[in-house]
C-alpha positions as semicolon CSV with decimal commas, in nm:
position;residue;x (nm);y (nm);z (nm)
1;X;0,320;0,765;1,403
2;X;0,423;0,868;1,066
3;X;0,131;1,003;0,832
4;X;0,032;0,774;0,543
5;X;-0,027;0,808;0,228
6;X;-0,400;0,747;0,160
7;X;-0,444;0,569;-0,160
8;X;-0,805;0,575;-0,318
9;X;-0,921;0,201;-0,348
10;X;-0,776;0,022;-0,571
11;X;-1,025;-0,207;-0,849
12;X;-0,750;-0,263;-1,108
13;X;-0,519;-0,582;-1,170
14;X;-0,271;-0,288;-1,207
15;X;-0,330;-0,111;-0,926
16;X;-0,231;-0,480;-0,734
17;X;0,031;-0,543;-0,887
18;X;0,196;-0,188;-0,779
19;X;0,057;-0,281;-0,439
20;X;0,192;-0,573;-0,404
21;X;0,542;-0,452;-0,535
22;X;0,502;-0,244;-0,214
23;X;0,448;-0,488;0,002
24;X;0,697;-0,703;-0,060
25;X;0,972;-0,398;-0,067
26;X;0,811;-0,311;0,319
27;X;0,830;-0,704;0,455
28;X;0,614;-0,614;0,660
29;X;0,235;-0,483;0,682
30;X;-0,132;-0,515;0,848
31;X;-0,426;-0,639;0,682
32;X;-0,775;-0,726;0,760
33;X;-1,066;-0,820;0,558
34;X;-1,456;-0,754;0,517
35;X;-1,650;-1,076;0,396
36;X;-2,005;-1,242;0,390
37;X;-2,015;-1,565;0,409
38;X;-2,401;-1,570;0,553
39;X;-2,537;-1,675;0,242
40;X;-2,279;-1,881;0,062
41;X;-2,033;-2,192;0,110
42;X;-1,768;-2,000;0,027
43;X;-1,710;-1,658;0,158
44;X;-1,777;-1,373;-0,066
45;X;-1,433;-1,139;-0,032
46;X;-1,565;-0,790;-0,030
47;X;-1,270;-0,593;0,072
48;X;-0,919;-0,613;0,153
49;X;-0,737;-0,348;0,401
50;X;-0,361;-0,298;0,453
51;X;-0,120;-0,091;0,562
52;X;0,263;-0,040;0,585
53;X;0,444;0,277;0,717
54;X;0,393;0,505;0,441
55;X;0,099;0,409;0,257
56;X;-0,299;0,268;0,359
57;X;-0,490;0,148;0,103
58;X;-0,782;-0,052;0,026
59;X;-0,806;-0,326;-0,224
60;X;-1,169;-0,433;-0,441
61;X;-1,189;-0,794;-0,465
62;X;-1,537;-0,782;-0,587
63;X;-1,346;-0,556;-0,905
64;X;-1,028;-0,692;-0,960
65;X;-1,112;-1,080;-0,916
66;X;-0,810;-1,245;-0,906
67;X;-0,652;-1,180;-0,570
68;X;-0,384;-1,468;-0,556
69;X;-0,087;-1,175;-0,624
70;X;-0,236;-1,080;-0,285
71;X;-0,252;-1,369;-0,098
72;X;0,054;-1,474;-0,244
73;X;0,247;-1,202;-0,005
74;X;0,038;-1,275;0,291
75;X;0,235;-1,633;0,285
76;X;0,573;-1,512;0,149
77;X;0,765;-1,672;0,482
78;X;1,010;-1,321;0,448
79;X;0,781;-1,076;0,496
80;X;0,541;-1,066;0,812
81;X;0,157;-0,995;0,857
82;X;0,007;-0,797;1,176
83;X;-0,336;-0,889;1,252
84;X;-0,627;-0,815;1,526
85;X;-0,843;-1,154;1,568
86;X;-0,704;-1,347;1,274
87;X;-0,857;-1,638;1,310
88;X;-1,140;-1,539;0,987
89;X;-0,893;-1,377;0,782
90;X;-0,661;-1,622;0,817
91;X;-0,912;-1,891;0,740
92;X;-1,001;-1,697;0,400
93;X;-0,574;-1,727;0,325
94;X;-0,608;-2,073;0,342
95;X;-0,920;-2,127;0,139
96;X;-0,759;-1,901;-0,117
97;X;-0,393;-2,098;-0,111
98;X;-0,493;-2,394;0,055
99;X;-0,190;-2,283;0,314
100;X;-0,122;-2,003;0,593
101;X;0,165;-1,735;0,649
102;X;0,438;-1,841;0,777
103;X;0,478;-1,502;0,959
104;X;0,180;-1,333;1,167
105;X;0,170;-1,170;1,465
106;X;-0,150;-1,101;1,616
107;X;-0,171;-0,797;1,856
108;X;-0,484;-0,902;2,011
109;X;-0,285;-1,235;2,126
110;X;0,019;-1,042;2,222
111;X;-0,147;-0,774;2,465
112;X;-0,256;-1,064;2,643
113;X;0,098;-1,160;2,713
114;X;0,163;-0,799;2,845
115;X;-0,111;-0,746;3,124
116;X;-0,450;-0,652;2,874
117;X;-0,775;-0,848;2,864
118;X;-0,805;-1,107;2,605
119;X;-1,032;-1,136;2,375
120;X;-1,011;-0,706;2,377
121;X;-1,201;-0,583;2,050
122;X;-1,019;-0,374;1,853
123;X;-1,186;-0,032;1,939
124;X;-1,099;-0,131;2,330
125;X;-0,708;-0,225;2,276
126;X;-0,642;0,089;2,044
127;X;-0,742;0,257;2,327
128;X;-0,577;0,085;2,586
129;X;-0,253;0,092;2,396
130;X;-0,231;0,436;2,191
131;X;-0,503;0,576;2,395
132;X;-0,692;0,643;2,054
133;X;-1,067;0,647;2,001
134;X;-1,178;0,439;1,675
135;X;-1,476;0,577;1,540
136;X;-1,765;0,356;1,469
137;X;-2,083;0,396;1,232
138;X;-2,016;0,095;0,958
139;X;-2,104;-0,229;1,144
140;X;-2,423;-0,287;0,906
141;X;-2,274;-0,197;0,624
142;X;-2,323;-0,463;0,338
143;X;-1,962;-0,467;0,148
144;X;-2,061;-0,632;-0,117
145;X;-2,273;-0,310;-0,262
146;X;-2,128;-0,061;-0,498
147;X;-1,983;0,252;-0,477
148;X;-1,854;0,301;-0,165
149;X;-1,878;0,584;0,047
150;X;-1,594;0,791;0,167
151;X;-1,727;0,719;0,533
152;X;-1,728;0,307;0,459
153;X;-1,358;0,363;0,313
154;X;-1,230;0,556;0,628
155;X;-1,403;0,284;0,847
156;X;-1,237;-0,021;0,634
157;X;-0,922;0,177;0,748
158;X;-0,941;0,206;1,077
159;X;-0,912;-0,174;1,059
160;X;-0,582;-0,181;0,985
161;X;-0,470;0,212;1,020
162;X;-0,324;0,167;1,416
163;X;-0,223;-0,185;1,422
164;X;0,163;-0,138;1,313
165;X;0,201;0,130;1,618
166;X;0,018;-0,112;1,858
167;X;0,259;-0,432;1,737
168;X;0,581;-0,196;1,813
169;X;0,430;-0,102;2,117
170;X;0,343;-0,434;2,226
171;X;0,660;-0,618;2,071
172;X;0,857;-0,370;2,305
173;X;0,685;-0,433;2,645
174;X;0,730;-0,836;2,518
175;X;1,086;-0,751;2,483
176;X;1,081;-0,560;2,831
177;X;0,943;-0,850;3,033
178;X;1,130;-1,137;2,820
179;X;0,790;-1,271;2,650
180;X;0,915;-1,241;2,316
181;X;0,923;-1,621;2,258
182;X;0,611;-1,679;2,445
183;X;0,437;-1,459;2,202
184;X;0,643;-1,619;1,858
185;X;0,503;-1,922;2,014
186;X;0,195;-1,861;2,076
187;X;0,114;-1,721;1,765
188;X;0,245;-2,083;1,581
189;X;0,068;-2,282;1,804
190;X;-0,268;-2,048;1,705
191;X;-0,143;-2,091;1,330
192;X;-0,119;-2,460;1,372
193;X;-0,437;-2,495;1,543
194;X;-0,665;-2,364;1,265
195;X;-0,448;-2,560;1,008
196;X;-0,547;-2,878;1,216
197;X;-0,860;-2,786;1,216
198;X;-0,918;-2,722;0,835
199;X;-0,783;-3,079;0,857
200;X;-0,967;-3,247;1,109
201;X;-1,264;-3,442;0,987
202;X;-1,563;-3,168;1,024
203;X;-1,840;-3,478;1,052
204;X;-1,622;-3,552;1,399
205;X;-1,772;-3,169;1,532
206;X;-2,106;-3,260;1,522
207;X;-2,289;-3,233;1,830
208;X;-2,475;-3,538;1,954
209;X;-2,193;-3,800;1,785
210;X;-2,196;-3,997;2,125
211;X;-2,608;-4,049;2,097
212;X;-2,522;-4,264;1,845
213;X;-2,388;-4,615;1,713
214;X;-2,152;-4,711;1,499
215;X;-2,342;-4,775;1,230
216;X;-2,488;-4,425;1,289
217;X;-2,157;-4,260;1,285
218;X;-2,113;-4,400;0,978
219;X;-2,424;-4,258;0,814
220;X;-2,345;-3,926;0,962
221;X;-1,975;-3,946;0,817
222;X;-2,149;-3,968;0,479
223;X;-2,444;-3,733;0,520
224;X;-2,204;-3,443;0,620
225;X;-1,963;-3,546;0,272
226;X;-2,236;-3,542;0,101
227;X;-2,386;-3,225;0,256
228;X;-2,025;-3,042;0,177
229;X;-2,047;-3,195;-0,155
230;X;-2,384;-3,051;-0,217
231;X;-2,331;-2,728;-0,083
232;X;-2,010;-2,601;-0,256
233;X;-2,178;-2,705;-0,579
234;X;-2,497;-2,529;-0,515
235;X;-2,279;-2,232;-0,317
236;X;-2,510;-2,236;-0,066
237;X;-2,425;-2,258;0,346
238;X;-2,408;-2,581;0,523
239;X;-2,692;-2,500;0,737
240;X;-2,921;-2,411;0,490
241;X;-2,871;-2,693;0,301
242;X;-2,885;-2,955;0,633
243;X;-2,912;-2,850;0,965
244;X;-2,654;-3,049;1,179
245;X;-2,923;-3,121;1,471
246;X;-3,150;-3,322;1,169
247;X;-2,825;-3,456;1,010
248;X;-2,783;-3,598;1,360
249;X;-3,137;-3,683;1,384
250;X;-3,161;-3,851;1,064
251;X;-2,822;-4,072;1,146
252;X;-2,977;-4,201;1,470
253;X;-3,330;-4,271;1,332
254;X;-3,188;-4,415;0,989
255;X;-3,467;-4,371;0,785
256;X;-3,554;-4,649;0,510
257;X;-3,816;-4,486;0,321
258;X;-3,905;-4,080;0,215
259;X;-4,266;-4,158;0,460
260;X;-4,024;-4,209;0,734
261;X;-3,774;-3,916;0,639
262;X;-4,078;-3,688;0,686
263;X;-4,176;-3,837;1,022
264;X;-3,907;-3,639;1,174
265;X;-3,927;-3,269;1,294
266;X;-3,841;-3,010;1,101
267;X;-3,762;-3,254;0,763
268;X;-4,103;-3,193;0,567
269;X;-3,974;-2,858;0,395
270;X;-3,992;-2,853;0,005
271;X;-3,590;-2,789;-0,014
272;X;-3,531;-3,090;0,199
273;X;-3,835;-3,360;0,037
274;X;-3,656;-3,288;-0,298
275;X;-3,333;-3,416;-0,155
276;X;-3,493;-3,730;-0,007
277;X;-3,372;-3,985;-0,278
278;X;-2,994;-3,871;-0,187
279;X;-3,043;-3,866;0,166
280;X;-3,208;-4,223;0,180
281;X;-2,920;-4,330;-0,124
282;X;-2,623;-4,194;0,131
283;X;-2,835;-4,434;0,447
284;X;-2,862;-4,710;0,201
285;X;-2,493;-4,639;0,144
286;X;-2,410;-4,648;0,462
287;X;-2,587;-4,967;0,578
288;X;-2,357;-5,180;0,361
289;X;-2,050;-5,097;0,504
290;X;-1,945;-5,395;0,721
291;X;-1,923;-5,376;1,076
292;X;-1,536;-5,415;1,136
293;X;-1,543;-5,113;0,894
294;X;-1,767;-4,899;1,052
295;X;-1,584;-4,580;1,219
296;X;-1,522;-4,578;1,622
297;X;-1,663;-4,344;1,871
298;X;-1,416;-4,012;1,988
299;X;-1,296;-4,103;2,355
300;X;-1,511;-3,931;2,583
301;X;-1,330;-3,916;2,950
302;X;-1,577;-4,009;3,242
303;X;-1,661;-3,684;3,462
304;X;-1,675;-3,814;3,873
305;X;-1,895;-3,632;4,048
306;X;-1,603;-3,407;4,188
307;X;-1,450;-3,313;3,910
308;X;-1,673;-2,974;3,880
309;X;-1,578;-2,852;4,237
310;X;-1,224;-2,897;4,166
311;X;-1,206;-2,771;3,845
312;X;-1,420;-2,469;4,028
313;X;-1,115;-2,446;4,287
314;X;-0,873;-2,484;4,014
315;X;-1,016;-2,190;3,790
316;X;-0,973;-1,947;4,124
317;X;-0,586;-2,062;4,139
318;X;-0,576;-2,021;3,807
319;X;-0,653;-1,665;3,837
320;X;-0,456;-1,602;4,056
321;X;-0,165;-1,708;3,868
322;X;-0,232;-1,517;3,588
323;X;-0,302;-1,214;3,798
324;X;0,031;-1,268;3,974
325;X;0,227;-1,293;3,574
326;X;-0,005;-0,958;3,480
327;X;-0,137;-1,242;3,170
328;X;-0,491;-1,282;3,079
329;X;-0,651;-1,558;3,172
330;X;-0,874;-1,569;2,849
331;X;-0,521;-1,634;2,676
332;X;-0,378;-1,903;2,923
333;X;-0,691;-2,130;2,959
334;X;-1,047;-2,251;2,980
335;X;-1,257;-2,527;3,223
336;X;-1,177;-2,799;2,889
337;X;-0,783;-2,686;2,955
338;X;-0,825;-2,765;3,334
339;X;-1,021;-3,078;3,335
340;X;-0,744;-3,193;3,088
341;X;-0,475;-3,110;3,374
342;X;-0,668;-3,286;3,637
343;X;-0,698;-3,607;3,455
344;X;-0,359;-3,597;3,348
345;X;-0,233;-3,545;3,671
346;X;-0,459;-3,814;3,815
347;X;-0,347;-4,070;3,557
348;X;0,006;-4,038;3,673
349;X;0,135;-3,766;3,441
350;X;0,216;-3,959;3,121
351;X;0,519;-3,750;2,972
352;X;0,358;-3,790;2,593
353;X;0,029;-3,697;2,648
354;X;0,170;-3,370;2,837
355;X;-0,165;-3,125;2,867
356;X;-0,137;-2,750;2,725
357;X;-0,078;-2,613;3,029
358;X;0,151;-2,758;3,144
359;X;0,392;-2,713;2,821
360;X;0,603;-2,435;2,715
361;X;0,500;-2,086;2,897
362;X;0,191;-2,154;3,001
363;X;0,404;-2,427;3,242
364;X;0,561;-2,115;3,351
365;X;0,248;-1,881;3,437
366;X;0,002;-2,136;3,596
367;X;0,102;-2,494;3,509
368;X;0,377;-2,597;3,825
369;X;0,153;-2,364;4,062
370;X;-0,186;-2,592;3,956
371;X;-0,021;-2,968;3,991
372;X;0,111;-2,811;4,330
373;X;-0,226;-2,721;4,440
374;X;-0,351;-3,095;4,296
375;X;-0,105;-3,250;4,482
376;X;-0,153;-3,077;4,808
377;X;0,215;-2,903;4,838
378;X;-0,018;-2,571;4,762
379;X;-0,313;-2,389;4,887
380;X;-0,560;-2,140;4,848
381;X;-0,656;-1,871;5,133
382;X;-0,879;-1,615;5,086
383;X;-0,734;-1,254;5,141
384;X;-0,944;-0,990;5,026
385;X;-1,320;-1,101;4,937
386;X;-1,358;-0,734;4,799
387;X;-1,083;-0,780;4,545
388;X;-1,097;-0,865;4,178
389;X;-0,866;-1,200;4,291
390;X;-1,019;-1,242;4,667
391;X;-0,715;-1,563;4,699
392;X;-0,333;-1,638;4,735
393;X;-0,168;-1,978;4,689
394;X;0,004;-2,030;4,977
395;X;0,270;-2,358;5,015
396;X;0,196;-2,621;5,283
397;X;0,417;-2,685;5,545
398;X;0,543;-3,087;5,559
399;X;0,277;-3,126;5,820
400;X;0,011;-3,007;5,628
401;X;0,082;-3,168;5,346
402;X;0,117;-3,516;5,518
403;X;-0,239;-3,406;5,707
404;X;-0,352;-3,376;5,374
405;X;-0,218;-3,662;5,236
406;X;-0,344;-3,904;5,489
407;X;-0,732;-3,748;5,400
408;X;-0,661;-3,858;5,017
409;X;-0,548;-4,203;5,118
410;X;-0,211;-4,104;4,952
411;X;0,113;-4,086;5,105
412;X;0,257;-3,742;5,103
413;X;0,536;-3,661;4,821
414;X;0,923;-3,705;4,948
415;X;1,169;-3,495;4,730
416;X;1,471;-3,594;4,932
């Protein structure tokens, strides 16, 4: 790896500006970022790392201020971005641009491709790649204080300081086992997601929605606008401001008056009683709308009793799969991924409603292996209890599978 140049930190428009010239000239660098966002709506940018080949450097939001030349680069669609864990950072790019680079490739995704653990921290895959120790010593530190230590700066670093060597080493063992695309996809599809979900109605991710009826919904639809509303002008966090178990609380009691506002847990707090009048105004509100108006529940798919044992039996084939394709199982899927499969296959296996894993290479690792197994034309036998994956998937002979068959009340599958 080719030594850098180590740049003091740079708290000057100017000093960006010749950064960013950089940048652009390299088309491609790592970057990570330190933030709080504990105490605010918005997150307070404290610190910007990057690096290219030559040159590491780290950038003083707090001083310069205006960080768009910055952010600008991150989405220039010609030069690329290598991240660890993007999902934060990436969410800070969009608040800043209101869009995402076009560009990224995340290493911690992409060693999960190639045989590593996913989610691997970055201290753990720096080791398992470049067999590297990161030093640690900075996880308390509070960025947004002033100066900063030589030790804090050489810890922002090591953020960013080994991810270009891991992405080339990565990239080539992609390359090696023909995963290139499944990474390149993989990392749009995890771009895509968090752009959907910046987009998705955030009153919808409330816990408890289904407690509730319609006319509920609706008042919790217009206590969590108003609860954004309230808390970017005040700059305070959502949860301080409204808890989302009381937003929920109030929605399904719908309080007419402040007497019975403070009849529920947890309301009769100074910051909250002030607020009464525009809570009971947003219920008020609410309780005009008319009913063929009023939003619709999310569908929630009936669970059978079953459903746990075989999602159980589908996790261990599952791992197995993924143990067999030296892919993380982290990466592939979770019990919410599998349940989706079952029901999918059970309801015939409607070609536009096709589940994530069975689409694209997922379909390749696990997904034809798991309808097998659903279907009976595959099964799981225990080898080795003492191993890390104690099963094989082993395919049924036509007897079997018509044994089977007749137990489900199905008949068995003819491919001729």
């Amino acid at each position: 790896m080719a030594e850098h140049d180590e740049a003091p930190l740079i708290s000057t428009p100017a000093g960006l500006h010749d950064l960013v010239a950089h940048l652009r000239a390299a088309g491609r660098f790592a970057f990570d970022t330190e933030f709080v966002s504990e105490e605010t709506f918005e997150p307070v940018l404290c610190l910007v790392q990057v690096a290219t080949r030559d040159r590491l450097a780290v950038i003083d939001p707090i001083a310069i201020g205006d960080m768009v030349p910055f952010w600008d680069v991150v989405v220039d669609p010609s030069v690329e971005v290598v991240m660890h864990a993007a999902g934060e950072d990436l969410r800070i790019c969009r608040f800043q641009m209101g869009k995402l680079p076009a560009r990224v490739f995340d290493v911690q995704i992409a060693a999960g491709l190639v045989g590593f653990g996913y989610p691997l921290s970055l201290g753990n895959l720096v080791y398992q790649v470049l067999q590297t120790s990161v030093a640690g010593g900075e996880t308390r530190t509070d960025w947004r204080r002033r100066p900063l230590s030589p030790a804090q700066l050489r810890y922002a670093l090591d953020d960013v300081r080994y991810l270009l060597g891991m992405a080339d080493t990565i990239k080539a063992r992609l390359t090696q086992l023909g995963r290139l695309e499944w990474a390149e996809d993989e990392f749009a599809h995890f771009v895509g997601a968090i752009q959907s979900r910046a987009e998705e109605e955030r009153w919808r991710r409330l816990s408890g929605l289904h407690q509730l009826s319609r006319r509920g919904l609706e008042v919790a639809r217009r206590l969590a606008e108003w609860r954004v509303e309230e808390a970017r002008r005040t700059n305070r966090p959502l949860r301080q401001l409204l808890r989302d178990d009381l937003l929920v609380a109030i929605a399904k009691r719908q309080p007419a008056t402040r007497r019975d506002l403070e009849l529920l847990r947890d309301f009769n707090r100074p910051q909250l009683l002030s607020r009464s009048p525009d809570i009971l105004r947003v219920i008020a509100e609410a309780q005009q709308v008319p009913a063929d108006a009023l939003p619709e529940h999310s569908d929630r798919p009936e669970e059978g009793p079953g459903l746990s044992m075989v999602v159980n039996l589908m996790n261990a084939a599952l791992a197995r799969c993924c143990a067999q394709n030296k892919v993380a199982v982290g990466l592939v899927g979770v019990v919410s991924d599998l349940k989706e499969l079952v029901r999918w296959n059970s309801e015939g296996r409607p070609e536009q409603r096709r589940p994530e894993l069975a689409k694209g290479w997922r379909d390749i690792v696990c997904g034809e292996a798991l309808l097998d197994v659903l279907s009976g034309r595959c099964a799981l036998r225990v080898v080795d209890p003492e191993a890390d994956v104690p099963v094989t998937l082993v395919p049924m002979t036509s007897r079997e599978e018509a044994s089977a068959s007749e137990e489900r009340g199905s008949p068995p599958r003819n491919d001729a």
